[in-house]
DRENTORVO-391368 format. One record per residue (C-alpha): residue number from 1; residue in one letter; x, y negated, z negated. Coordinates in nm, 3 decimals. Layout:
# DRENTORVO-391368
   pos   code         X         Y         Z
   NUM      A         X         Y         Z
...
//
This chain:
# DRENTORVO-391368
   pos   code         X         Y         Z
     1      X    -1.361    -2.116     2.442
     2      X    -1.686    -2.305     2.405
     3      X    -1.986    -2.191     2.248
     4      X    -2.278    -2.116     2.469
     5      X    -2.601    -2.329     2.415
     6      X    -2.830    -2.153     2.584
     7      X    -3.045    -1.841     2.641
     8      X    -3.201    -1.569     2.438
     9      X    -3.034    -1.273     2.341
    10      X    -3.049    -0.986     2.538
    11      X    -3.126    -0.740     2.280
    12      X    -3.180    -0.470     2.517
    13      X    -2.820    -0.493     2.690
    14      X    -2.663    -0.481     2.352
    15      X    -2.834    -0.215     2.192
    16      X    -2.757    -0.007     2.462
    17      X    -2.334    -0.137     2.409
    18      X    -2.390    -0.038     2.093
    19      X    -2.577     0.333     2.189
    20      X    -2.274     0.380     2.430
    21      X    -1.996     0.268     2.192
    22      X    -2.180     0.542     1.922
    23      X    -2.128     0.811     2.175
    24      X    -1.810     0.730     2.260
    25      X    -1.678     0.722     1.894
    26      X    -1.971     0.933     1.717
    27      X    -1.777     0.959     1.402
    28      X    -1.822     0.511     1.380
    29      X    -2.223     0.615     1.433
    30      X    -2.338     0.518     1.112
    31      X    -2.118     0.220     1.091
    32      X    -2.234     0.074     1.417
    33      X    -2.613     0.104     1.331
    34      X    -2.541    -0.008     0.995
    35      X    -2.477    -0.387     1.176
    36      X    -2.683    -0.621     1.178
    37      X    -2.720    -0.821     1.460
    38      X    -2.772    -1.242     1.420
    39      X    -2.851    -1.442     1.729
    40      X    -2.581    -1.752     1.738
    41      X    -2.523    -1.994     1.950
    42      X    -2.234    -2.103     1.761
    43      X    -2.025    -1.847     1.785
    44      X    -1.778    -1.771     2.071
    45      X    -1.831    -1.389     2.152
    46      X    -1.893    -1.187     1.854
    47      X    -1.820    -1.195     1.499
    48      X    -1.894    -1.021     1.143
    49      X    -1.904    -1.108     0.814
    50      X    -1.831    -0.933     0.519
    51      X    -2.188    -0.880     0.467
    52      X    -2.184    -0.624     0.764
    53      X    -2.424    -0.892     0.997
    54      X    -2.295    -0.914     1.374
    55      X    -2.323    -1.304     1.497
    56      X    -2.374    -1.276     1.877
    57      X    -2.378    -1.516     2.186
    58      X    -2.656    -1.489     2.402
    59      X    -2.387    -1.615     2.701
    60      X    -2.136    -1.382     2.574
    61      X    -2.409    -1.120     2.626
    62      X    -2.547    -1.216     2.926
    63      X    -2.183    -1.211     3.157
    64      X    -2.024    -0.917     2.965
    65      X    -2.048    -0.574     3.094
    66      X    -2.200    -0.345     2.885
    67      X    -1.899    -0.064     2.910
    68      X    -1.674    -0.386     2.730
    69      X    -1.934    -0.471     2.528
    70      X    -1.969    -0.146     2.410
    71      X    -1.578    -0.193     2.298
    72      X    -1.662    -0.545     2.123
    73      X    -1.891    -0.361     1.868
    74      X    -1.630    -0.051     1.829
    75      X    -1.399    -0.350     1.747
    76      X    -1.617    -0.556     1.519
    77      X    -1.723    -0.294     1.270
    78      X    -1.335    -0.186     1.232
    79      X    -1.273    -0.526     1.098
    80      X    -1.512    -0.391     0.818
    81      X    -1.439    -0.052     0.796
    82      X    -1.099    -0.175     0.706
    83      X    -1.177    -0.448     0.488
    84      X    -0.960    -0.720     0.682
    85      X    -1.176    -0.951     0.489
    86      X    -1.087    -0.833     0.163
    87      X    -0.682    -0.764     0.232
    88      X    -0.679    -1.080     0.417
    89      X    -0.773    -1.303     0.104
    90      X    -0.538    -1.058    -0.102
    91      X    -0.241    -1.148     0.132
    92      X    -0.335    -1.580     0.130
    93      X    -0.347    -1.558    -0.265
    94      X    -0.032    -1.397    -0.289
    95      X     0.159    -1.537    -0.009
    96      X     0.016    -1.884    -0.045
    97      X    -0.114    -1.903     0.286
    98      X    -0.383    -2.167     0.360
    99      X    -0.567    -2.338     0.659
   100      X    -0.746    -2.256     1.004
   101      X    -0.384    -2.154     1.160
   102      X    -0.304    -1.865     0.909
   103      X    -0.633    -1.733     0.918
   104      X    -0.601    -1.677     1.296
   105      X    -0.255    -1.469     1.242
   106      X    -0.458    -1.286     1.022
   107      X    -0.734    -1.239     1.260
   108      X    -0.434    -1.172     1.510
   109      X    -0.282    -0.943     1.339
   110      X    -0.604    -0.763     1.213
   111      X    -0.690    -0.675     1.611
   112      X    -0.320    -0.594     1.674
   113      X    -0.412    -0.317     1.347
   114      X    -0.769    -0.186     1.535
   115      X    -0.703    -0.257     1.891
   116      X    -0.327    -0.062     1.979
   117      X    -0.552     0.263     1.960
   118      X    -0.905     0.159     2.016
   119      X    -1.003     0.206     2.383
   120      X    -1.009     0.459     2.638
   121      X    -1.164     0.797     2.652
   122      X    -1.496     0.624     2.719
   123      X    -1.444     0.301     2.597
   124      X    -1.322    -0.003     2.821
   125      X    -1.080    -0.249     2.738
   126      X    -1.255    -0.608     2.657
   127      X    -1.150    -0.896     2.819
   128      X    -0.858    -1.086     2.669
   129      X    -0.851    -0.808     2.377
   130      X    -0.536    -0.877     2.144
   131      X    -0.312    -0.569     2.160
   132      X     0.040    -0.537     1.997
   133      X     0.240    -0.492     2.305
   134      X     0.162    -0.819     2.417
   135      X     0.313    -1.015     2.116
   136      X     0.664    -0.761     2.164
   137      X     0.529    -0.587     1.862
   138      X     0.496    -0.232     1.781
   139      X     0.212     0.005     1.786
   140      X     0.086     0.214     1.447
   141      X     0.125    -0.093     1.216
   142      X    -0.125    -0.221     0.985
   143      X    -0.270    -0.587     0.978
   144      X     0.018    -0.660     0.619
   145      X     0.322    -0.512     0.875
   146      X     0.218    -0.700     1.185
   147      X     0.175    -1.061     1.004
   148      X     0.523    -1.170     0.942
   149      X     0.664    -1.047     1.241
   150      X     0.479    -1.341     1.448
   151      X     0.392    -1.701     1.447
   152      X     0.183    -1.907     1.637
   153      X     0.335    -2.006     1.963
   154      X     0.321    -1.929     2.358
   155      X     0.291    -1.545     2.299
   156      X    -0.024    -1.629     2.112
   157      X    -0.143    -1.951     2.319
   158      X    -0.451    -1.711     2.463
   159      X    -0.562    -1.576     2.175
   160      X    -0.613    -1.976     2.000
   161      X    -0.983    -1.916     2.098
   162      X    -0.975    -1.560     1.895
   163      X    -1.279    -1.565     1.611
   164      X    -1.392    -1.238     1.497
   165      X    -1.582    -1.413     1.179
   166      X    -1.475    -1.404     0.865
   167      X    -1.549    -1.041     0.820
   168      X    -1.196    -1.026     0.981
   169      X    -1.001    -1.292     0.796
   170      X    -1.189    -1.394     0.452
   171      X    -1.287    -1.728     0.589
   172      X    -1.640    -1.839     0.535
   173      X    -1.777    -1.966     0.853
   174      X    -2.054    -2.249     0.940
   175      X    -2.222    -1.983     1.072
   176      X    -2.264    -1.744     0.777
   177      X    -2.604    -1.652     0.637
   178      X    -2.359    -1.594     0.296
   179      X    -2.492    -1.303    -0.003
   180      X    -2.822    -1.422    -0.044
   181      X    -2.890    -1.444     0.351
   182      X    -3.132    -1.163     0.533
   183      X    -3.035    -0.839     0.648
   184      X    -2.713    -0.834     0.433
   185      X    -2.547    -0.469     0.255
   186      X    -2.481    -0.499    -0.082
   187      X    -2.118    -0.346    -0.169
   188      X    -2.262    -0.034    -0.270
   189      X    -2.423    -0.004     0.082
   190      X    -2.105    -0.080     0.240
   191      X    -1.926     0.177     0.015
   192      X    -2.210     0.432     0.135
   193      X    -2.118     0.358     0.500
   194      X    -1.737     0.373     0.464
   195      X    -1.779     0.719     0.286
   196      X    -2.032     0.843     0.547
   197      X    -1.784     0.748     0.874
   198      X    -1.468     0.894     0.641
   199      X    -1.628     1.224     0.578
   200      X    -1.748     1.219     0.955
   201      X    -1.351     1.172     1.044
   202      X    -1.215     1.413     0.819
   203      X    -1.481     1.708     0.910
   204      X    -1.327     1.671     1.299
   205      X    -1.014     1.509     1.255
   206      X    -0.908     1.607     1.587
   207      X    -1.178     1.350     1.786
   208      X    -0.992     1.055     1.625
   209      X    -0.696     0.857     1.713
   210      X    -0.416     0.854     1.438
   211      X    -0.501     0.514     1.276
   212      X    -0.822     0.636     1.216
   213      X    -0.723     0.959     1.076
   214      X    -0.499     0.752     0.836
   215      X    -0.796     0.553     0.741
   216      X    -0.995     0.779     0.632
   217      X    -0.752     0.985     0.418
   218      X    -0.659     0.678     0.195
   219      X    -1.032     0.457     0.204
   220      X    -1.104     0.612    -0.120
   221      X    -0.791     0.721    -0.237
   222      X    -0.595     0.327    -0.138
   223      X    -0.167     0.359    -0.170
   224      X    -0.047     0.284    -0.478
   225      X     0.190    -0.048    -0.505
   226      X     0.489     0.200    -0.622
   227      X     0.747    -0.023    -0.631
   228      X     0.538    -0.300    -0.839
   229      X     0.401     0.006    -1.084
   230      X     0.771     0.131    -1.116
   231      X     0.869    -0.188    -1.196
   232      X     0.586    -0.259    -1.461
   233      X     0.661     0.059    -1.550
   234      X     1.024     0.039    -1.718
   235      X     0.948    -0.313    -1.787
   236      X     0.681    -0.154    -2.032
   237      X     0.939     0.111    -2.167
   238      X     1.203    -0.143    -2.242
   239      X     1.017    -0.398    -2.366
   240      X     0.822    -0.095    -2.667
   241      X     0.903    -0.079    -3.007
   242      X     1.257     0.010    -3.094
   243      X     1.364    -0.044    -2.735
   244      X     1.652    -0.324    -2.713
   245      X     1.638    -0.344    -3.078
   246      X     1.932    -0.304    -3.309
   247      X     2.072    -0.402    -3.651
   248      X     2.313    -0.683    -3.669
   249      X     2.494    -0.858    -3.941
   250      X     2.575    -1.172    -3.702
   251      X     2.308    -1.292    -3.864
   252      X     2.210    -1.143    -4.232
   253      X     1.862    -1.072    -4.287
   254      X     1.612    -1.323    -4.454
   255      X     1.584    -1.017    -4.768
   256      X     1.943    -1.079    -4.867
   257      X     1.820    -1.372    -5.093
   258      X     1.612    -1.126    -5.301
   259      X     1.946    -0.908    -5.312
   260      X     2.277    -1.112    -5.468
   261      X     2.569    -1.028    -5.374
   262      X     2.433    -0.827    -5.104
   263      X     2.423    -0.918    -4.720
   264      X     2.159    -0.692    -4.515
   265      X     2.157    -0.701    -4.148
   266      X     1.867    -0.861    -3.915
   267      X     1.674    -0.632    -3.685
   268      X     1.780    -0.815    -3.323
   269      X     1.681    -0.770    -2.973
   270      X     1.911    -0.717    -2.725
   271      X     1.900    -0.668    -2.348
   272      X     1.791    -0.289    -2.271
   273      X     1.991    -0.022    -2.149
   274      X     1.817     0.198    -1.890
   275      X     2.014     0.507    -1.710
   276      X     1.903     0.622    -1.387
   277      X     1.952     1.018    -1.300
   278      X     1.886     1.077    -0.960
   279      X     1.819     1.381    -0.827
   280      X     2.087     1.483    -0.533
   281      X     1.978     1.889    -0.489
   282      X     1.914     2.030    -0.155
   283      X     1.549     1.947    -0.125
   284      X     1.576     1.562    -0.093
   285      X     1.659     1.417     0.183
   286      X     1.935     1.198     0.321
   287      X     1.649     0.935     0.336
   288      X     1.529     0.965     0.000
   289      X     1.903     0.914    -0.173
   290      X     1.905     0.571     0.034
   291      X     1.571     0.468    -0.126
   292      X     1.683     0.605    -0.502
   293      X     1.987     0.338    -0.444
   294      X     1.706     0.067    -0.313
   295      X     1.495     0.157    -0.676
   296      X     1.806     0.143    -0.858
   297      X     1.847    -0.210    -0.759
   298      X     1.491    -0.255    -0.776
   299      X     1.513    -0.150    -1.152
   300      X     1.805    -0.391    -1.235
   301      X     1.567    -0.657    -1.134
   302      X     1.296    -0.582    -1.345
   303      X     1.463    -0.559    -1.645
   304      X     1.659    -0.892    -1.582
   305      X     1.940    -0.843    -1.353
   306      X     2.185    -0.716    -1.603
   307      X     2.381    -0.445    -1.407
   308      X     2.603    -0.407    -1.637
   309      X     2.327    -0.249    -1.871
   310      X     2.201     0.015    -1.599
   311      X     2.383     0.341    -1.519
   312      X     2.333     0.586    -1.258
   313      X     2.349     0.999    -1.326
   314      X     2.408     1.225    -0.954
   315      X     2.257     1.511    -1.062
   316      X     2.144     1.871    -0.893
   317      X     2.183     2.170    -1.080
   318      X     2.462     1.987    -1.318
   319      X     2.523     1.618    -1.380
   320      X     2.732     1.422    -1.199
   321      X     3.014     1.124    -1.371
   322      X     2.787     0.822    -1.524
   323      X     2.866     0.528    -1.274
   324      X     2.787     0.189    -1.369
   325      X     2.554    -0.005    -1.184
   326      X     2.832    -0.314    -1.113
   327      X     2.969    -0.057    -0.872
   328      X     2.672     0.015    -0.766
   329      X     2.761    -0.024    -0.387
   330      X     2.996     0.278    -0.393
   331      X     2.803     0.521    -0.587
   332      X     2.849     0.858    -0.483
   333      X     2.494     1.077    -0.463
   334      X     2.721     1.422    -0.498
   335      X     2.520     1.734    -0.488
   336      X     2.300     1.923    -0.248
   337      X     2.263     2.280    -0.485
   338      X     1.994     2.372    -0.668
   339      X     1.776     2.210    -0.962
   340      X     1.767     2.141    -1.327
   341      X     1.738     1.763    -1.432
   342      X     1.821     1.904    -1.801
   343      X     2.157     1.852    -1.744
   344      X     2.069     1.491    -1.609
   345      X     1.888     1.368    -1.927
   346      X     2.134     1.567    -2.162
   347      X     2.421     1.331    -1.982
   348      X     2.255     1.030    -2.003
   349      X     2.160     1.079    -2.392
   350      X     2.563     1.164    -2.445
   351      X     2.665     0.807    -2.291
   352      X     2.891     0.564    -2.530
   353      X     2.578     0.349    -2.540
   354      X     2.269     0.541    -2.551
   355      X     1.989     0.445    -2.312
   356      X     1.654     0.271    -2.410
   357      X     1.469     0.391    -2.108
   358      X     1.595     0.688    -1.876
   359      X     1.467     0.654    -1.539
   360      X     1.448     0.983    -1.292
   361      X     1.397     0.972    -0.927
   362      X     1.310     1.314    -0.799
   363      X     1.087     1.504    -0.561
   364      X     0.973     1.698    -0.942
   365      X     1.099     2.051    -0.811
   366      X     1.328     2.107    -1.126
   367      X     1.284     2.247    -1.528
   368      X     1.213     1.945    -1.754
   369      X     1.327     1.897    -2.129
   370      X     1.104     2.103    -2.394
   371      X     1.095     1.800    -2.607
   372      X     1.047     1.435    -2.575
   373      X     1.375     1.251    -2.558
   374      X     1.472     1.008    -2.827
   375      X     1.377     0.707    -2.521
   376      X     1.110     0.611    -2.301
   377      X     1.092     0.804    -1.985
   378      X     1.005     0.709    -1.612
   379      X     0.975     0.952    -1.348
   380      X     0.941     0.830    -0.954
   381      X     0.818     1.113    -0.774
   382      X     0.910     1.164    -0.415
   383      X     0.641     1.249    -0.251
   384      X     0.564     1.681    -0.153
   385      X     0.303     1.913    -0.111
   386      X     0.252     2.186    -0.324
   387      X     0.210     2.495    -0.116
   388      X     0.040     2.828    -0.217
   389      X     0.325     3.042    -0.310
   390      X     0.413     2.741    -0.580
   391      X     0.339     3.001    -0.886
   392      X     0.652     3.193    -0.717
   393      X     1.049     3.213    -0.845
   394      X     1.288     2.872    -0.800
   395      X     1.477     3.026    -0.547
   396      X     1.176     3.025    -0.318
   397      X     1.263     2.771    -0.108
   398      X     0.815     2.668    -0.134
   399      X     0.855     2.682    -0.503
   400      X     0.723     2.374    -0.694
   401      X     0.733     2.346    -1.083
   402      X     0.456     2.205    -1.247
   403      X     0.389     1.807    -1.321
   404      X     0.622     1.609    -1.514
   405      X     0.573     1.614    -1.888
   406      X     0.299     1.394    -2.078
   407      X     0.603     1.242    -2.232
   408      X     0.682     1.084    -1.924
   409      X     0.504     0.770    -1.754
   410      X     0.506     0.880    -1.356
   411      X     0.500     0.679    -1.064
   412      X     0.453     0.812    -0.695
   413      X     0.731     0.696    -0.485
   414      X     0.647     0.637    -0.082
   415      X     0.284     0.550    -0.074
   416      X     0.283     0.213     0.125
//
């Protein structure tokens, strides 16, 4: 699309979008008249940056309805409400994407994130808007889901004029006034606004669609990366004093010399040996046993890939055989009773070869050990809510013990 090059901003025609788009979606009120527009003749519709300014076309203005302009603003400000910007340079540092053509998947797949759930109930549908269906992709995803499920090509041929600024993708633009330019929010502003629309979504959750609603519960409270943290996690454990260290007289210690006739062992390292008990009772779920096995795997790789050093403990109310991880495929998750991972650690500590780090994956309804075990200790946590009656007996089906010990580094499984 080609920039327009001529005419004056209608100011009144988009402040009165912008009135209609805040009573259409009151709880984006404060975001919306927290923009600031910028008259530009250089850019195609309308775009943001992650200063929270709105870069406008006079033309774009001038032959847009203001019912679908009223959309374009509900649109813009969810770029940074969501911080596409931000996740957007996250995802090009780690994925190594550069150039013009992956920012515009981003941008793509930042309004396939806002725009699946965006308009009706008072808010029209803007011309050419970029909505999931039309790329054979489904609804409810987030901008990180959507990316590597497309590529530039004939499904995205009408979007190649897409530019929602570089509020949406990271991407400076020629355009930008930049930190220093007029009418910009500092981060602390921007923080202020996100918090005010969250608070405004959670008081009356029930006006909001459900990516909104998922928004707001996690703005200030972002997913952890579980599967990194449990990773860095036993990493940590195995690689602390006295884990994977053990005496060997392969090679005699430097001391013997001060010792005739004497040979003293050498303190060595050696791979470490990590046992996984995984809790099978009643209250985890068929689903939940198929992601344990995906951790298990997940652990072998983070302590090297030596399967032959991890082992894996079924366990509900009793432990289950000790399987090694080289048959790792055909591990039986036998159980479905009640709880007590007591008997978990107690088989893991009895092994031939006694574990450096004990890994337990469990939704933490069971007793825990009195004492610290002689290893390090990992807990993934399924996730649950605790419920009222939680002070109540284990046989209530609602009952949930208290947190895992301090003994015990814990990671919450299932946050995305």
């Amino acid at each position: 699309m080609i920039p327009d090059t001529a005419g004056t901003l209608d100011l009144d025609k988009l402040f009165t979008a912008r009135l209609h788009a805040a009573r259409a979606r009151p709880y984006l009120a404060t975001a919306l008249f927290a923009l600031h527009p910028v008259e530009s003749q250089r850019v195609p519709t309308m775009a943001v940056d992650r200063h929270w300014r709105c870069y406008v076309s006079p033309g774009f203005v001038d032959r847009t309805p203001v019912e679908e302009l009223a959309g374009v603003w509900v649109h813009e400000v969810s770029h940074l409400l969501r911080d596409h910007h931000g996740r957007s340079d996250r995802v090009a540092r780690e994925q190594g994407l550069t150039g013009p053509g992956e920012r515009l998947r981003m941008n793509i797949a930042a309004d396939c994130e806002i725009n699946d759930d965006a308009f009706g109930d008072g808010l029209v549908r803007p011309e050419g808007a970029v909505e999931p269906v039309s790329l054979g992709l489904p609804e409810g995803k987030l901008m990180e889901d959507y990316l590597p499920r497309f590529s530039l090509g004939p499904l995205t041929l009408a979007a190649a004029w897409l530019d929602c600024g570089s509020g949406a993708d990271g991407l400076d633009r020629e355009w930008d006034l930049g930190p220093d330019g007029a009418h910009g929010l500092s981060e602390q502003e921007r923080d202020a606004v996100r918090f005010r629309v969250a608070e405004g979504i959670n008081g009356r959750p029930g006006n909001a669609p459900k990516g909104w609603k998922r928004w707001a519960e996690e703005v200030f409270h972002p997913p952890q990366p579980w599967r990194e943290l449990l990773g860095a996690a036993v990493r940590s454990a195995a690689s602390s004093s006295g884990a994977g260290e053990d005496y060997s007289y392969g090679r005699p210690s430097r001391r013997s010399a001060g010792v005739p006739g004497t040979v003293l062992p050498s303190l060595r390292c050696r791979p470490p040996r990590v046992s996984v008990v995984i809790d099978t009772s009643g209250s985890v779920s068929d689903a939940e046993l198929g992601s344990a096995l995906l951790e298990v795997a997940a652990i072998s790789r983070a302590v090297g890939g030596r399967r032959d050093l991890i082992t894996v403990v079924p366990c509900d109310a009793a432990a289950r055989i000790v399987h090694p991880l080289c048959q790792g495929e055909g591990i039986p998750l036998m159980g479905g009773g009640g709880t007590d991972l007591r008997s978990g650690f107690a088989k893991a500590l009895r092994a031939q070869s006694r574990p450096d780090v004990i890994v337990v994956l469990t939704d933490g309804q069971t007793p825990w050990p009195s004492s610290r075990p002689p290893c390090r200790t990992v807990v993934g946590l399924f996730p649950r809510q605790r419920s009222a009656r939680s002070w109540a007996r284990q046989d209530d089906p609602d009952y949930v013990p208290g947190s895992p010990p301090d003994w015990a580094r814990v990671v919450n499984i299932g946050s995305a």
